[in-house]
Structures are given as structure tokens and as C-alpha cells.
py3Dmol code that shows the C-alpha trace and the ligand (Angstrom):
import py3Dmol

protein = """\
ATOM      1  CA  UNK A   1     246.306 -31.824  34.783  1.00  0.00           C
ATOM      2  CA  UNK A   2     248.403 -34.613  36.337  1.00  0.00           C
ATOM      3  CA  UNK A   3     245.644 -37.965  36.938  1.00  0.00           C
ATOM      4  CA  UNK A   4     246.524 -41.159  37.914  1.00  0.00           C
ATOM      5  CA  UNK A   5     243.553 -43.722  36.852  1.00  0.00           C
ATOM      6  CA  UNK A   6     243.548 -46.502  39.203  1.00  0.00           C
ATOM      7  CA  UNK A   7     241.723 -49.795  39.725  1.00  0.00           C
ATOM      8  CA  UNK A   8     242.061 -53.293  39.746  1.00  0.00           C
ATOM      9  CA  UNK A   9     242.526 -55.177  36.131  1.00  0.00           C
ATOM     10  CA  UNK A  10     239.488 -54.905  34.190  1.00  0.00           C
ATOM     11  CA  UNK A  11     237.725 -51.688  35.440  1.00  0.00           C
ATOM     12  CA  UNK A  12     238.284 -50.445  31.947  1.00  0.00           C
ATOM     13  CA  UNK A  13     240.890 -48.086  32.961  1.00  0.00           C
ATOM     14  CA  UNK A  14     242.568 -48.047  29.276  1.00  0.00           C
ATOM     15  CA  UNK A  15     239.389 -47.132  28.006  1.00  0.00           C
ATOM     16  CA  UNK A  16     238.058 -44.403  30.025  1.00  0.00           C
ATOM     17  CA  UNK A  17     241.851 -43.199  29.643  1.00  0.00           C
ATOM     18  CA  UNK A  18     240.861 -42.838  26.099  1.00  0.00           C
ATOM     19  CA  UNK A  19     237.814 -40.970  26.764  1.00  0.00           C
ATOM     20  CA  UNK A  20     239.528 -38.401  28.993  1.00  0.00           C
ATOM     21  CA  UNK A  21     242.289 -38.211  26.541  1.00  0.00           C
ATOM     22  CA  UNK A  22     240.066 -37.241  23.542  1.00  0.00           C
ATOM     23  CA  UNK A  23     237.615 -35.290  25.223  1.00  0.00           C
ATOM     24  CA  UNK A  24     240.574 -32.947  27.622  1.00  0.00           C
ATOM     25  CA  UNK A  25     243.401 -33.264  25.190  1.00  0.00           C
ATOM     26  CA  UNK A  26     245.884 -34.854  27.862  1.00  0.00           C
ATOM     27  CA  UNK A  27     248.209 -37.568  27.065  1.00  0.00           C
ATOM     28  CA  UNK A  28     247.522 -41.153  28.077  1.00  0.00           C
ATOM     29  CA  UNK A  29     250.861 -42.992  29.443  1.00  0.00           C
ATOM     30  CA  UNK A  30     249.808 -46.819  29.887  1.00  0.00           C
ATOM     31  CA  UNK A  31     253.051 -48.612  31.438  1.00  0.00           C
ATOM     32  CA  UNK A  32     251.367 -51.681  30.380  1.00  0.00           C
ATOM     33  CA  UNK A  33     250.777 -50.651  26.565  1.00  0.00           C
ATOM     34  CA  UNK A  34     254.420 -49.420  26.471  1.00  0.00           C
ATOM     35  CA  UNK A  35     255.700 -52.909  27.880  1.00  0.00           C
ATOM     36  CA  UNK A  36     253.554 -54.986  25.213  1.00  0.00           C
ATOM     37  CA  UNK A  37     254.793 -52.813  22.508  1.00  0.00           C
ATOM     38  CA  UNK A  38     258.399 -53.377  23.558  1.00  0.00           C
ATOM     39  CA  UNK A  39     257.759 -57.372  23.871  1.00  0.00           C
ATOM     40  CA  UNK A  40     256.067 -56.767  20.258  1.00  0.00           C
ATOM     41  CA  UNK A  41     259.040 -54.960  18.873  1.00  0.00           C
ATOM     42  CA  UNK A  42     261.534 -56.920  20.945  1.00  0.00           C
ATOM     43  CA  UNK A  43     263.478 -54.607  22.320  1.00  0.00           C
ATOM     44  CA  UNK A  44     266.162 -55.113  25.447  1.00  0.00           C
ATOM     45  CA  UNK A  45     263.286 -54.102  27.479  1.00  0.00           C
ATOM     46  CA  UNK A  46     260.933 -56.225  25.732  1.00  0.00           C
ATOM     47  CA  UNK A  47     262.887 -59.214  26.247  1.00  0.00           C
ATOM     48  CA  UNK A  48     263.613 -58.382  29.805  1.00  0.00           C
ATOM     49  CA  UNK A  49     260.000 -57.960  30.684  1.00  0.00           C
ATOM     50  CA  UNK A  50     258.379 -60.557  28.591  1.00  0.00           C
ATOM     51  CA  UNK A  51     258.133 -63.567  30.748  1.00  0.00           C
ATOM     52  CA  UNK A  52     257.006 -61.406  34.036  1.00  0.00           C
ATOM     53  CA  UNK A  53     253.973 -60.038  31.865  1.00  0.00           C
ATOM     54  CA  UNK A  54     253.027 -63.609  30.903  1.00  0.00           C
ATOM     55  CA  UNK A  55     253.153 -64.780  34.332  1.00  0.00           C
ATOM     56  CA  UNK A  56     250.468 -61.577  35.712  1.00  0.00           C
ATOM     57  CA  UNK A  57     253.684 -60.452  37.722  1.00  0.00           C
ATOM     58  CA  UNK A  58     254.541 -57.280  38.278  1.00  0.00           C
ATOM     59  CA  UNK A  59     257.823 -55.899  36.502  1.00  0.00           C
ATOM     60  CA  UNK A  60     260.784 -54.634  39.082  1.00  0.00           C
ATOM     61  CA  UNK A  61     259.913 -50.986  40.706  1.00  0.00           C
ATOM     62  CA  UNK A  62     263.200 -49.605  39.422  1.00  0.00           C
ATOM     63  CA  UNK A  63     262.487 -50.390  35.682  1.00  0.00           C
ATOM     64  CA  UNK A  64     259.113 -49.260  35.874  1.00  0.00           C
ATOM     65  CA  UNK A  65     259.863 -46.165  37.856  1.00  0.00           C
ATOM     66  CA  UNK A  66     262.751 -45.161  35.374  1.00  0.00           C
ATOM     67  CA  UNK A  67     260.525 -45.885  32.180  1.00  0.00           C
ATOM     68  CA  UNK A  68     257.962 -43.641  33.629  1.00  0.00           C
ATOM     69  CA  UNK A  69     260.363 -40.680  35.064  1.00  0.00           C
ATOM     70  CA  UNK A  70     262.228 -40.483  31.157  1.00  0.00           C
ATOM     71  CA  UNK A  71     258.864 -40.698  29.629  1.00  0.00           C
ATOM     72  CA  UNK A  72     257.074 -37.826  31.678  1.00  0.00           C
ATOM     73  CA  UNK A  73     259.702 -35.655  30.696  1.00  0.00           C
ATOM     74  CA  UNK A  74     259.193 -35.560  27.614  1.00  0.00           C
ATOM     75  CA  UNK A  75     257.943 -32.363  25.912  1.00  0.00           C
ATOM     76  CA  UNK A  76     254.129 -33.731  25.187  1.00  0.00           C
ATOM     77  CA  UNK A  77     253.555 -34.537  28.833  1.00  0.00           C
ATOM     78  CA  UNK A  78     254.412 -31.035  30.278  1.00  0.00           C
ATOM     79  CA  UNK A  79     250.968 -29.777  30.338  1.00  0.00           C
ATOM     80  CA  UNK A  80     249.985 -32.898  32.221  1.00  0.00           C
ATOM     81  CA  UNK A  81     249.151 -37.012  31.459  1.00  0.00           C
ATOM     82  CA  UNK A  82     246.824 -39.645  32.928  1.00  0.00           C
ATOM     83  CA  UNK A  83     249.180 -42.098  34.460  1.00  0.00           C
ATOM     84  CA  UNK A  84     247.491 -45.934  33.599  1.00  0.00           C
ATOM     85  CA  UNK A  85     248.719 -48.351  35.399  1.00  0.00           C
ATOM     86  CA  UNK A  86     251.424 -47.048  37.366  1.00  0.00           C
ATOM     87  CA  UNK A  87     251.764 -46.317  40.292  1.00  0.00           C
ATOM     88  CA  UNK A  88     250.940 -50.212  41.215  1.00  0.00           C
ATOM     89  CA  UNK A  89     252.777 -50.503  44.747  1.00  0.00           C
ATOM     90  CA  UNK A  90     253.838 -48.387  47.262  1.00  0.00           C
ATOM     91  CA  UNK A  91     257.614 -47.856  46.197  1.00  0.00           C
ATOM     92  CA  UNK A  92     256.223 -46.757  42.676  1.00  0.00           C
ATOM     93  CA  UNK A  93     253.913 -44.380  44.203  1.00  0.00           C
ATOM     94  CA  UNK A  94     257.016 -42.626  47.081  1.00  0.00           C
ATOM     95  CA  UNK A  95     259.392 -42.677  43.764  1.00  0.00           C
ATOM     96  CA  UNK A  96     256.366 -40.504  41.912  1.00  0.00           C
ATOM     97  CA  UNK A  97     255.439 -38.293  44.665  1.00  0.00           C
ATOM     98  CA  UNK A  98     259.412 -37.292  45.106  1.00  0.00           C
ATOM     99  CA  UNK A  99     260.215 -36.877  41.626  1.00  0.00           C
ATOM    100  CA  UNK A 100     257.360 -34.486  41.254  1.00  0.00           C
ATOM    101  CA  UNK A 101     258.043 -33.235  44.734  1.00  0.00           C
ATOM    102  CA  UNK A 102     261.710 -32.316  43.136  1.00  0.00           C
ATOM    103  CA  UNK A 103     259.801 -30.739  40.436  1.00  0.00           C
ATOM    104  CA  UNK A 104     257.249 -28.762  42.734  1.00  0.00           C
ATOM    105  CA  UNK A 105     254.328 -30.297  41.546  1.00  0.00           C
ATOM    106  CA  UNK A 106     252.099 -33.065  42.217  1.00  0.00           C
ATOM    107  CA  UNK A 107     249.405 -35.324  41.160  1.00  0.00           C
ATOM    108  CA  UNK A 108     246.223 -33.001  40.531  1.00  0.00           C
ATOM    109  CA  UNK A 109     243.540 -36.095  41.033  1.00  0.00           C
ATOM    110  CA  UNK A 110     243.446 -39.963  41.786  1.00  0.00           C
ATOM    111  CA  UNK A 111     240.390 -41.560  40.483  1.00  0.00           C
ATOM    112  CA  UNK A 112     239.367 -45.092  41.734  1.00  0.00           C
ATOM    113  CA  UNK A 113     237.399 -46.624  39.453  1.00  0.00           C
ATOM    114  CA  UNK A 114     235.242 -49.272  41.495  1.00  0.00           C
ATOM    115  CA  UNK A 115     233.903 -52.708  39.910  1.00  0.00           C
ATOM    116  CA  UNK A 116     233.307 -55.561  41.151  1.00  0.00           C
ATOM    117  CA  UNK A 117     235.410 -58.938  41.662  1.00  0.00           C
ATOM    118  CA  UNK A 118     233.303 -61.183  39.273  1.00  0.00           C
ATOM    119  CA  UNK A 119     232.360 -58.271  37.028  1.00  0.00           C
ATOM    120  CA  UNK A 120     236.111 -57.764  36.729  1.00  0.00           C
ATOM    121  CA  UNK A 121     236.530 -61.527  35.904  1.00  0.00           C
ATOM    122  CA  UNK A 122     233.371 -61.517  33.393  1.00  0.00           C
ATOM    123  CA  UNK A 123     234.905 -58.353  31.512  1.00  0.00           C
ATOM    124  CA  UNK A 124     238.334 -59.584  30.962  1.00  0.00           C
ATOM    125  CA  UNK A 125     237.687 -62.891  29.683  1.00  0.00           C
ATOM    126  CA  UNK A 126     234.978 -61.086  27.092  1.00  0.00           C
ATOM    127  CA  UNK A 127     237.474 -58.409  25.815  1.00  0.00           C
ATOM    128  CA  UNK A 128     239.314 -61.025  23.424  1.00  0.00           C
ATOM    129  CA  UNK A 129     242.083 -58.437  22.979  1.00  0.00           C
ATOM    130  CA  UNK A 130     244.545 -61.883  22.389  1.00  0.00           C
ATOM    131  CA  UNK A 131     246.523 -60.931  25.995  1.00  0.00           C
ATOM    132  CA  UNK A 132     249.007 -63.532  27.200  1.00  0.00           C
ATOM    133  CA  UNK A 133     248.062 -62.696  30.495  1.00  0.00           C
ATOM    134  CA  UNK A 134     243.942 -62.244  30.153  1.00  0.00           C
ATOM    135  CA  UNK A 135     243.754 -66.390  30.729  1.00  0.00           C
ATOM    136  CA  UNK A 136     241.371 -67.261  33.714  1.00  0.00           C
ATOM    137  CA  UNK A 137     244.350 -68.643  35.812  1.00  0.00           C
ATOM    138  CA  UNK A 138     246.743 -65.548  35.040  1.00  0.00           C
ATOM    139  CA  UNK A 139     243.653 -63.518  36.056  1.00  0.00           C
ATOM    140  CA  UNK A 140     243.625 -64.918  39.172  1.00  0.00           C
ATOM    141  CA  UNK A 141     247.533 -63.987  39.648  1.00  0.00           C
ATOM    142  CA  UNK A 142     246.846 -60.707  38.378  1.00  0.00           C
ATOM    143  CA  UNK A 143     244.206 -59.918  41.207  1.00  0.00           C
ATOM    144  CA  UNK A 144     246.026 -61.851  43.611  1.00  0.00           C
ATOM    145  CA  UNK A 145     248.812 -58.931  42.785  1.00  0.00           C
ATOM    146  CA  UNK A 146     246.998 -56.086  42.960  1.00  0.00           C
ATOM    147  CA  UNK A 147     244.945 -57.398  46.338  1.00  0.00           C
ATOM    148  CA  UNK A 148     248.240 -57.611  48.063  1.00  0.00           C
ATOM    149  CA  UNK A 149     250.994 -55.064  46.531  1.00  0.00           C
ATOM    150  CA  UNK A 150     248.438 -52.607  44.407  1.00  0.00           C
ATOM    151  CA  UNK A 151     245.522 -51.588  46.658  1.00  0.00           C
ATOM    152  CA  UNK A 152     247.572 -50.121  49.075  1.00  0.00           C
ATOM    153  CA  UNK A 153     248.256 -46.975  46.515  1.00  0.00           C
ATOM    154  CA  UNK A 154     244.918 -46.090  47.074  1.00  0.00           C
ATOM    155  CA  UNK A 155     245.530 -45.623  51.027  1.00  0.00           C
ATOM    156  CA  UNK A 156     248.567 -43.539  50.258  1.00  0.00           C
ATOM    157  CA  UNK A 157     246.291 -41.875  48.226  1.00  0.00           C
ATOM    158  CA  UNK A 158     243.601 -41.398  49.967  1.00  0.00           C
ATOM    159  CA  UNK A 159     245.590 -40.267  53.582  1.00  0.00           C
ATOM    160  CA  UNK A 160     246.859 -36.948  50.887  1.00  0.00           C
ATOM    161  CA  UNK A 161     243.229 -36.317  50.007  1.00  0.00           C
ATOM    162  CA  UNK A 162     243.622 -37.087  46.246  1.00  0.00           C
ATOM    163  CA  UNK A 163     241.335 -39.689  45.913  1.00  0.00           C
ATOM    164  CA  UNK A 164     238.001 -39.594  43.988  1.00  0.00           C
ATOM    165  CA  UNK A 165     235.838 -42.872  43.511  1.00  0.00           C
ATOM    166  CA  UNK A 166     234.268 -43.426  40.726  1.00  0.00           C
ATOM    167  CA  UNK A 167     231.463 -46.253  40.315  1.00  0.00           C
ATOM    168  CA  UNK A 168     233.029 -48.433  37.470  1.00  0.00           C
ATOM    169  CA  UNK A 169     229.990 -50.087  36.696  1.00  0.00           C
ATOM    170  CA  UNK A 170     227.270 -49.118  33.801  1.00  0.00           C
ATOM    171  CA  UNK A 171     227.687 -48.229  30.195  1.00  0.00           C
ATOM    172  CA  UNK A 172     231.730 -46.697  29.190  1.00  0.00           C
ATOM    173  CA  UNK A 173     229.367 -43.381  28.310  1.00  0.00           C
ATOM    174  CA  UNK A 174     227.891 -43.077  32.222  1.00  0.00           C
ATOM    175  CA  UNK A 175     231.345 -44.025  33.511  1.00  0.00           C
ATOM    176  CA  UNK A 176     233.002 -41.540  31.627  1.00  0.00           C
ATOM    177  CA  UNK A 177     230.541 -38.620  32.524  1.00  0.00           C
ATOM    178  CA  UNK A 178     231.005 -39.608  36.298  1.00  0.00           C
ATOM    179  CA  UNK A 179     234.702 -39.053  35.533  1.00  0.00           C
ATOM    180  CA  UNK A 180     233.760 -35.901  33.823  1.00  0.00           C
ATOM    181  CA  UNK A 181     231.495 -34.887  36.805  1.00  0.00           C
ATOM    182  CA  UNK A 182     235.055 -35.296  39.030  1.00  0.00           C
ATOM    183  CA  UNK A 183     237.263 -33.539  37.057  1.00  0.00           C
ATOM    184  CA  UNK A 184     235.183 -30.599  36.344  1.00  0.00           C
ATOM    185  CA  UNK A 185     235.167 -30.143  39.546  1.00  0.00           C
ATOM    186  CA  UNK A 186     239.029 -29.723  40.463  1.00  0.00           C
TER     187      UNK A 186
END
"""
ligand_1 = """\
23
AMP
P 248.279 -53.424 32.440
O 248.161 -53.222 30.967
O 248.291 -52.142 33.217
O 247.264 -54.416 32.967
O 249.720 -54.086 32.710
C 250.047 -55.344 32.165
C 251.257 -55.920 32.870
O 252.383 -55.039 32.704
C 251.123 -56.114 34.368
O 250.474 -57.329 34.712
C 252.590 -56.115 34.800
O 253.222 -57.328 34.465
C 253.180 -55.027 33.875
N 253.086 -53.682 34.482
C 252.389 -52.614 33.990
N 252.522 -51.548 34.780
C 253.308 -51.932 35.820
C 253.788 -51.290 36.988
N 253.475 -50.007 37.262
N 254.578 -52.002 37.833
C 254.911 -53.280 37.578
N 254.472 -53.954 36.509
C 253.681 -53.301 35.625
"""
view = py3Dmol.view(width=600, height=400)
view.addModel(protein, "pdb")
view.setStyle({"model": 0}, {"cartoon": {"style": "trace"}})
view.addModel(ligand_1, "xyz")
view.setStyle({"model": 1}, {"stick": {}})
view.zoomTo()
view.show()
């Protein structure tokens, strides 16, 4: 099962990634976690990347789309992954949908997870995770981002019929058996 788990920062995407990966076995492939664990370890890409994460920018398509095409080939993913953050504009998403297009597959499901804008706000600064980029201003950049170059995925989306939404709001349990509810289904 190919998934991409979408939403705007702070629907608790990570999270209910973790859910679906424990309770359907699938790998979880967070393009953010594998950036902050490259600025951890300081790696070329690390370094490269470091000061767009601390800004709430987004990183350039071709570095992100290249991370995410080596990584999805590797031998865990090939029964399937939830994709976590990626694709986050429209380029991202064409460069996904061709790859797998070359493969003769595609994404199996798209779920939206739906929160609202001060909800989102509220969550982020409670989560105390230590994030250079979960300060109110860069939380403002960060929406500002995914208002203007990030929603968009979601009409792309939603015009191939792949789109489920899921209400993001309630306890992670009644979130993640909404997800459940959707994928059951497919
Ligand atoms: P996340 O953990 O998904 O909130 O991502 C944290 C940060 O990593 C983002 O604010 C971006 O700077 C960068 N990032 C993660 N995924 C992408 C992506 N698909 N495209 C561009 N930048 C990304």
C-alpha cells in the first residue's frame, strides 16, 4: 500500500504515521525526520539543508525529490510506505506520479488530515519536541508555505480521485480509527 499522509504542520501527521505503521506493518518515510537526522549527524546534506529548515522554508524540489526516489527503492519499501511530508508542492508531486508512472504503479490513497488553523498553532507550540522551526514566528512561515506552495497537492490530488479526508480533530485513538475506517476500505 503506497499512502501519502498530508496536511498542514501540526495535524499530527508523524504520529498517526506511527499508528498506521505499527498497526499495517508499512514503512513510514518522513522527509522531514530524515533532514533533522542529517543536520543532527552533519552530513553534506545536513549542512546543506540546515539553515532552510530553521527558516520554515522549504528545501529545493530536486534534493527532496532525489532523497525520496533513492530511498523508495530500497528493498523495505517495496511492499509499499506512507510518504510524510512529501509531496509538499506541485513539482514534488508530477516528479512522484512519473517515477511511479515509470514503474507502473501509483499512489494507492491520499489522506487529508483536516485541523484547524488555531488548533494547528495551539498543538505545535504544546509538543515541546525542542524544533528550531516550532517557534510562533517560524510557525507562521511554515503555514504561510504550505497555504501558498503545499495545498495545491491536494487539488492534484483530488482531480485523480485519490483523496480521502480525514477529520484531524479528537483524541490520536479516534483519528487513527477514522484512518483505519479509510483504508479498510481500499
Ligand atoms: P516536517 O517534519 O515535514 O514538518 O518538515 C520539516 C522541514 O523539512 C520543512 O519545514 C522543510 O524545511 C523541510 N522539508 C520536509 N519535507 C520537505 C519537502 N517535501 N519539500 C521541501 N522541504 C521539505
Amino acid at each position: 500500500m503506497k499512502l501519502i499522509l498530508f496536511g498542514p504542520p501540526g495535524a499530527g501527521k508523524g504520529t498517526q504515521a506511527d499508528k498506521i505503521k505499527s498497526h499495517y506493518d508499512i514503512p513510514h518515510l518522513s522527509t522531514g525526520n530524515i533532514f533533522r537526522y542529517n543536520i543532527k549527524n552533519e552530513t553534506e546534506l545536513g549542512k546543506k539543508v540546515k539553515s532552510i529548515l530553521d527558516a520554515g522554508k522549504l528545501v529545493p524540489d530536486e534534493t527532496v525529490v532525489d532523497l525520496v526516489v533513492d530511498e523508495i527503492q530500497k528493498p523495505e519499501y517495496k511492499n509499499g510506505y506512507i510518504l510524510d511530508g512529501f509531496p509538499r508542492t506541485i513539482p514534488q508531486a508530477e516528479a512522484l506520479d512519473e517515477y511511479l508512472a515509470s514503474k507502473e504503479t501509483s499512489i494507492d490513497l491520499f489522506l487529508n488530515l483536516e485541523v484547524p488553523e488555531q488548533e494547528l498553532i495551539d498543538r505545535i507550540l504544546s509538543r515541546a519536541e525542542g524544533r528550531s522551526d516550532d517557534t510562533p514566528e517560524k510557525i507562521k512561515t511554515r503555514l504561510s508555505v504550505y497555504h501558498n506552495e503545499t495545498a495545491p497537492v491536494l487539488n492534484h490530488y483530488e482531480k485523480k480521485g485519490k483523496v480521502q479526508k480525514i477529520d484531524g480533530v479528537g483524541s490520536i485513538d479516534d483519528i487513527f480509527g477514522r484512518i483505519k475506517d479509510a483504508l479498510d476500505e481500499l
